[in-house]
DRENVO-413127 format. One record per residue (C-alpha): residue number from 1; x, y, z. Coordinates in Angstrom, 3 decimals, always signed. Each point is the difference from the previous one (the first is absolute). Last residue first. Example, Ala and Ser with C-alpha at 12.3 -4.5 7.8 and 13.67 -1.06 7.14 Angstrom:
<pts>
<nr:2, xx:+13.670, yy:-1.060, zz:+7.140>
<nr:1, xx:-1.370, yy:-3.440, zz:+0.660>
</pts>
This chain:
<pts>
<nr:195, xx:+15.030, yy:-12.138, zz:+8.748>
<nr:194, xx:+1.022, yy:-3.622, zz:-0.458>
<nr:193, xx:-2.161, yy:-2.324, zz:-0.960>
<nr:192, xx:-0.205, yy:-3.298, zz:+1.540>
<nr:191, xx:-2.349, yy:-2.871, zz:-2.140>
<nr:190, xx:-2.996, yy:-0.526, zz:+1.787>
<nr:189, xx:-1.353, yy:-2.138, zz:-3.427>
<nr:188, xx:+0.226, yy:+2.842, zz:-1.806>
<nr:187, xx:-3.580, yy:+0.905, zz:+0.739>
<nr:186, xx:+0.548, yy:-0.465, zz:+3.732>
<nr:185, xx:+1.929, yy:+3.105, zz:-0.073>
<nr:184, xx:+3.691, yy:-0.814, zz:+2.423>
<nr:183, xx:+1.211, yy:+2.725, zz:+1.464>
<nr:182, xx:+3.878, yy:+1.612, zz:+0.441>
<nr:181, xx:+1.524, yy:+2.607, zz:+1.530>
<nr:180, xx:+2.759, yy:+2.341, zz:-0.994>
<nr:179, xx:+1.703, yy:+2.902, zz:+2.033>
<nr:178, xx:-1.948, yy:+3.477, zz:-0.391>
<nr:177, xx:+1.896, yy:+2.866, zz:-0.899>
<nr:176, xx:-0.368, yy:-0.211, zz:-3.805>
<nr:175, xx:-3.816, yy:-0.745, zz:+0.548>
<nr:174, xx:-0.304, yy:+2.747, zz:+2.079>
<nr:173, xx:+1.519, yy:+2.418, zz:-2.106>
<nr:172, xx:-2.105, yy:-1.216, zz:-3.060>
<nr:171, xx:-3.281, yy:+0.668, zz:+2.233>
<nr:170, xx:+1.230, yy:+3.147, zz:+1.049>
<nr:169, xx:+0.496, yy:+1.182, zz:-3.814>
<nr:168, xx:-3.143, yy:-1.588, zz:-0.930>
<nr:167, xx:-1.569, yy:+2.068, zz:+2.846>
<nr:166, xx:+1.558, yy:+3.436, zz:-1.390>
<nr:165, xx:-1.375, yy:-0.795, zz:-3.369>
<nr:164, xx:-3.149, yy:-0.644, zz:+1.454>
<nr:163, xx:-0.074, yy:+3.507, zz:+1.534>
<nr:162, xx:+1.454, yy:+1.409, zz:-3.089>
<nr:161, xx:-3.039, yy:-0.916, zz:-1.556>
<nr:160, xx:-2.950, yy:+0.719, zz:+2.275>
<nr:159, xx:-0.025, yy:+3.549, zz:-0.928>
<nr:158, xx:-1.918, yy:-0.191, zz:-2.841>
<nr:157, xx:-2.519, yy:-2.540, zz:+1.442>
<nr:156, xx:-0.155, yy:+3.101, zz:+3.073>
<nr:155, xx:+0.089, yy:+2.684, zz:-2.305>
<nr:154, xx:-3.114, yy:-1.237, zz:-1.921>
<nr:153, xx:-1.774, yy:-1.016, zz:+2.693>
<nr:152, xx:+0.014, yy:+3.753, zz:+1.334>
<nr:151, xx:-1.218, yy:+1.274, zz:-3.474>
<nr:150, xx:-2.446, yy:-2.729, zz:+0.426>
<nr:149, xx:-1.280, yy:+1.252, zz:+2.977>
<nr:148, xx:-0.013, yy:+3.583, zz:-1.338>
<nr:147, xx:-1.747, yy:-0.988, zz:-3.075>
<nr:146, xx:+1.315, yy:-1.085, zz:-3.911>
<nr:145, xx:+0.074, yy:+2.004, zz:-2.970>
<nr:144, xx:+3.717, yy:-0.629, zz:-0.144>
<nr:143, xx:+2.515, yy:-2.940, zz:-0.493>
<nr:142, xx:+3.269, yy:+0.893, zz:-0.893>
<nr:141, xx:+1.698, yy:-1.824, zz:+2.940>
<nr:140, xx:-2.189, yy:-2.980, zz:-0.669>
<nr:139, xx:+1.309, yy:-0.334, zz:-3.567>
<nr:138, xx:-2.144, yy:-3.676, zz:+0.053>
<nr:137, xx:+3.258, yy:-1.711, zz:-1.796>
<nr:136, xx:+2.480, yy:+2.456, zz:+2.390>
<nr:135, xx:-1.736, yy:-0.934, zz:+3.198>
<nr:134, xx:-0.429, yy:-3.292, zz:-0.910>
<nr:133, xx:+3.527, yy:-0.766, zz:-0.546>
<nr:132, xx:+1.441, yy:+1.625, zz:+2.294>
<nr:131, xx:-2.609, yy:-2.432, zz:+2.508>
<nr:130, xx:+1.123, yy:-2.905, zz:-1.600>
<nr:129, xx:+3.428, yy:+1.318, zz:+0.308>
<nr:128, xx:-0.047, yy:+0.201, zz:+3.440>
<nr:127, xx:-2.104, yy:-3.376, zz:+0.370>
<nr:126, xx:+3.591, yy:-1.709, zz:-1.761>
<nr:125, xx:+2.356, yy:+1.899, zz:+2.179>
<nr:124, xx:-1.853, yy:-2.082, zz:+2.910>
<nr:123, xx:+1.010, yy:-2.918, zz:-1.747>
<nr:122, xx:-1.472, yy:-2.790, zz:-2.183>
<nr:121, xx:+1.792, yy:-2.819, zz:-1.587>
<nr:120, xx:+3.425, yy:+1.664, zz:+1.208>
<nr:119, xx:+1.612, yy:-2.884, zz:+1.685>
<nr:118, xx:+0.081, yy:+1.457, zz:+3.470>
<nr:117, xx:-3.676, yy:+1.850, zz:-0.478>
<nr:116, xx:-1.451, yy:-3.437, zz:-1.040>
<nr:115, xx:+1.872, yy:-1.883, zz:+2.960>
<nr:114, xx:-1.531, yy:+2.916, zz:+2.385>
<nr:113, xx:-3.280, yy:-0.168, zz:-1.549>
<nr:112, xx:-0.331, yy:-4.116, zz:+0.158>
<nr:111, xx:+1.209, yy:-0.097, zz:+3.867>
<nr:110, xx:-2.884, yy:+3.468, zz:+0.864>
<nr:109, xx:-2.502, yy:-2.310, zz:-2.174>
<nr:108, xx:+0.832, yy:-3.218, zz:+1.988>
<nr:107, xx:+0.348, yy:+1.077, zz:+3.470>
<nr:106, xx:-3.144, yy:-2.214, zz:+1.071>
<nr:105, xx:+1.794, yy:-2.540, zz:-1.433>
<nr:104, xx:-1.253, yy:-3.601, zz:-0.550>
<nr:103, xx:-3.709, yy:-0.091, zz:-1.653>
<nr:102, xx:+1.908, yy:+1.797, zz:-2.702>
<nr:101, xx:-1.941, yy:+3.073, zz:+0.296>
<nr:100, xx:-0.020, yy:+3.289, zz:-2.476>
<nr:99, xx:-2.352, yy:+2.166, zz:+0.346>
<nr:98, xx:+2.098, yy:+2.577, zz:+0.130>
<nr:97, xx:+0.812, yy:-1.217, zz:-3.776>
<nr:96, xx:-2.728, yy:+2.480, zz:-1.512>
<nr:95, xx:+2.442, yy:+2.877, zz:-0.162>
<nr:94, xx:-0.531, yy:+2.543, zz:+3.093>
<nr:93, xx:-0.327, yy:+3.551, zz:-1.398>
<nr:92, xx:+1.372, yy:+2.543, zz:+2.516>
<nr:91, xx:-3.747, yy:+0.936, zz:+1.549>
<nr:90, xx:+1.076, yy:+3.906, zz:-0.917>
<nr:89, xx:+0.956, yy:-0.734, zz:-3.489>
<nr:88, xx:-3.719, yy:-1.667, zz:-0.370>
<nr:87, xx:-1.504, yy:+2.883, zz:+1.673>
<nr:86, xx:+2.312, yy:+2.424, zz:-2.111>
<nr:85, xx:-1.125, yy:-1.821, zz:-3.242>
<nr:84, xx:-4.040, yy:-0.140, zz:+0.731>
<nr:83, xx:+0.909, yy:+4.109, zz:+0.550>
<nr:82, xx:+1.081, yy:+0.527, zz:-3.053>
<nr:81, xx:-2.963, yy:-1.931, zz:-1.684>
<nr:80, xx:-2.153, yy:+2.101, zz:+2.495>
<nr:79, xx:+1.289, yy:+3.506, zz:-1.239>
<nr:78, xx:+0.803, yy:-1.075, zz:-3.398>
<nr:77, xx:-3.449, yy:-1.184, zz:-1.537>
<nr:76, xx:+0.144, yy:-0.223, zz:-3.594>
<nr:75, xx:+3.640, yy:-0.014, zz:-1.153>
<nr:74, xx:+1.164, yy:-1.291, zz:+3.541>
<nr:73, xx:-2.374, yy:-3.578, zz:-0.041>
<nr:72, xx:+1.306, yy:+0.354, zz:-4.124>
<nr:71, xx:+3.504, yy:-0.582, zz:+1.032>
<nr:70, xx:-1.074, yy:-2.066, zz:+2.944>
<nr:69, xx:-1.430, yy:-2.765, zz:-3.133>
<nr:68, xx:+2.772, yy:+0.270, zz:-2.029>
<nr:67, xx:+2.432, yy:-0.958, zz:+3.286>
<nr:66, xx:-2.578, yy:-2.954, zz:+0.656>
<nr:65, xx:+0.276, yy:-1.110, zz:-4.111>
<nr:64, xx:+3.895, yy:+0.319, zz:-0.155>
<nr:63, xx:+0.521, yy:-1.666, zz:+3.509>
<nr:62, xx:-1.833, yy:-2.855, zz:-1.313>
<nr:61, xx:+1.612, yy:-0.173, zz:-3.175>
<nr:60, xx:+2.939, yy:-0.159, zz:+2.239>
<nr:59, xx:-0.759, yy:-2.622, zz:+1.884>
<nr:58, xx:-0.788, yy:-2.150, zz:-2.350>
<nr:57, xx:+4.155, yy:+0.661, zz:-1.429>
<nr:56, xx:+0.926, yy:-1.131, zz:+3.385>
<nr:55, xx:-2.236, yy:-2.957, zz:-0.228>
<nr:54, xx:+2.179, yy:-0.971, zz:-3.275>
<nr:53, xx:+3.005, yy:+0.690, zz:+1.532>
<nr:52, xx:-0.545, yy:-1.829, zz:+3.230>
<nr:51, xx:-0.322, yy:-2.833, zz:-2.352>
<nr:50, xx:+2.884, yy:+0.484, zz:-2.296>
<nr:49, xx:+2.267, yy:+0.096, zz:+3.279>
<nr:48, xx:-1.467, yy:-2.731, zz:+1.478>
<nr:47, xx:+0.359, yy:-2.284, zz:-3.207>
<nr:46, xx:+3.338, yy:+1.416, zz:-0.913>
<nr:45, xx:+1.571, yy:-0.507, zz:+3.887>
<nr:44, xx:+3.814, yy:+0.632, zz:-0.543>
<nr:43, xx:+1.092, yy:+2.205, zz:+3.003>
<nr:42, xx:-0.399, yy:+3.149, zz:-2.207>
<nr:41, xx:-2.831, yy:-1.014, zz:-1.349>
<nr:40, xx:-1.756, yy:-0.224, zz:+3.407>
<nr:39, xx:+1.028, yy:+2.771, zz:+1.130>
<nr:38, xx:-0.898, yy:+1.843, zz:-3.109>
<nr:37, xx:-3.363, yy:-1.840, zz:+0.332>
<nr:36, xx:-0.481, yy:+1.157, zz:+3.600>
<nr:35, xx:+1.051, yy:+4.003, zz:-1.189>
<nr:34, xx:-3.031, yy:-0.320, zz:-2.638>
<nr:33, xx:-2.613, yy:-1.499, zz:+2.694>
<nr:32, xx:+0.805, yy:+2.863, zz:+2.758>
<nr:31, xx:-0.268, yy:+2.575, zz:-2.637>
<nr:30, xx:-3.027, yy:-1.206, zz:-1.434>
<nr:29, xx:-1.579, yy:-0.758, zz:+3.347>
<nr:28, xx:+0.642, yy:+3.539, zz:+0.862>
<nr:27, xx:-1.262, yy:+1.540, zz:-2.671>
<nr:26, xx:-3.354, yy:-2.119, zz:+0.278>
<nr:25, xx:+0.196, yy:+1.016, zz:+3.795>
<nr:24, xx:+0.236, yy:+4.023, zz:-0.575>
<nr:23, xx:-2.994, yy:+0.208, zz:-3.125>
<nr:22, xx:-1.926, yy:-3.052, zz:+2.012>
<nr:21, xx:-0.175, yy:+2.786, zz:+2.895>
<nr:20, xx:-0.813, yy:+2.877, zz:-1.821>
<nr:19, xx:-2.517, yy:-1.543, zz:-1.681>
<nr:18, xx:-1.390, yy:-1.298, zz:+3.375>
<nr:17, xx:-0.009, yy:+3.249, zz:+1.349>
<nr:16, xx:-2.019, yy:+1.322, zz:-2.039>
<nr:15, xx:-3.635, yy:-0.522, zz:+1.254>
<nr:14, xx:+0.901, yy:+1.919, zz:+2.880>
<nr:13, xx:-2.651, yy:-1.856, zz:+2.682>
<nr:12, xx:+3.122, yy:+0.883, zz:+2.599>
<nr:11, xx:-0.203, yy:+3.510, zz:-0.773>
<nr:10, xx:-1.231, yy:+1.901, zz:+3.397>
<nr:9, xx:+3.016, yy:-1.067, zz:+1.459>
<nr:8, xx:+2.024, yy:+1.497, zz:-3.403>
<nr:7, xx:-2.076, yy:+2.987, zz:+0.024>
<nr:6, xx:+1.306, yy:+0.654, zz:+3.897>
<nr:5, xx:+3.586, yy:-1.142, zz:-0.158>
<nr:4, xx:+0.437, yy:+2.885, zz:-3.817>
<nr:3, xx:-1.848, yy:+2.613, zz:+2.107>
<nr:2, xx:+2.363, yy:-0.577, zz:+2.754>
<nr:1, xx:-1.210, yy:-1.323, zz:+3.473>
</pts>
């Protein structure tokens, strides 16, 4: 076990992790709420589009307050801040919606994520550039003072990158070569989409 594997096992009471958390997912939410009210603009919904607007614009407060708050985490403690952000890269941050249950289809999340990535509301390209993003914002690859496990976590949340690059890329390649199917989400009244 790495030194990076072994402080992270014995770091599941990290206090930080839920910052770090709530920084990624507010971002995300923001992101996935702005690109649904272009859609919707662009197909002529005003109400839906100024509505996902406004929560989109929440969310980013949000984000702004949670990625304040890590900033600090790694001003004044950077070894286990750093390491509360390689243990959340490392889990592959699940949005809240995997809870999501129609009462209908058990394949409902996996449907709704595949239509999402299809139409662009949220893609794996998106948690890519999440993850750029934080990386550069929190200047993780400059980060010093810290231990040898979090020197470890630190190349491993830098590294991670590319890597989801390189699965956005398969995931767009699969999509392209992947013939059409449709389901119905009980919230449009089981109307067929087609992803």
């Amino acid at each position: 076990m790495s030194a990076f594997q072994n402080a992270t096992v014995h770091n599941k009471k990290n206090p930080y992790l839920g910052y770090v958390y709530t920084s990624f997912q507010e971002r995300a939410t923001f992101i996935s709420h702005s690109n649904t009210a272009r859609l919707a603009k662009e197909h002529g919904d005003t109400v839906l589009a100024r509505i996902c607007g406004s929560i989109a614009a929440d969310e980013k407060r949000y984000e702004n307050a949670y990625v304040k708050m890590v900033e600090k985490l790694l001003e004044i403690d950077p070894s286990d801040a750093m390491l509360g952000i390689a243990d959340m890269m490392q889990k592959k941050i699940a949005m809240p919606a995997y809870l999501m249950y129609d009462g209908q289809d058990p394949n409902l999340l996996d449907n709704f994520a595949v239509v999402a990535q299809r139409v662009c509301v949220y893609t794996a390209g998106d948690y890519a550039d999440i993850l750029d993003f934080m990386v550069e914002r929190w200047k993780l690859e400059k980060l010093e003072g810290i231990n040898r496990a979090a020197n470890k976590a630190q190349d491993f949340v830098c590294g991670s990158v590319p890597k989801f690059r390189k699965l956005h890329q398969r995931a767009e390649e699969q999509a392209r070569n992947t013939k059409l199917r449709t389901v119905g989400f009980s919230w449009i009244f089981d109307r067929e989409v087609a992803f």
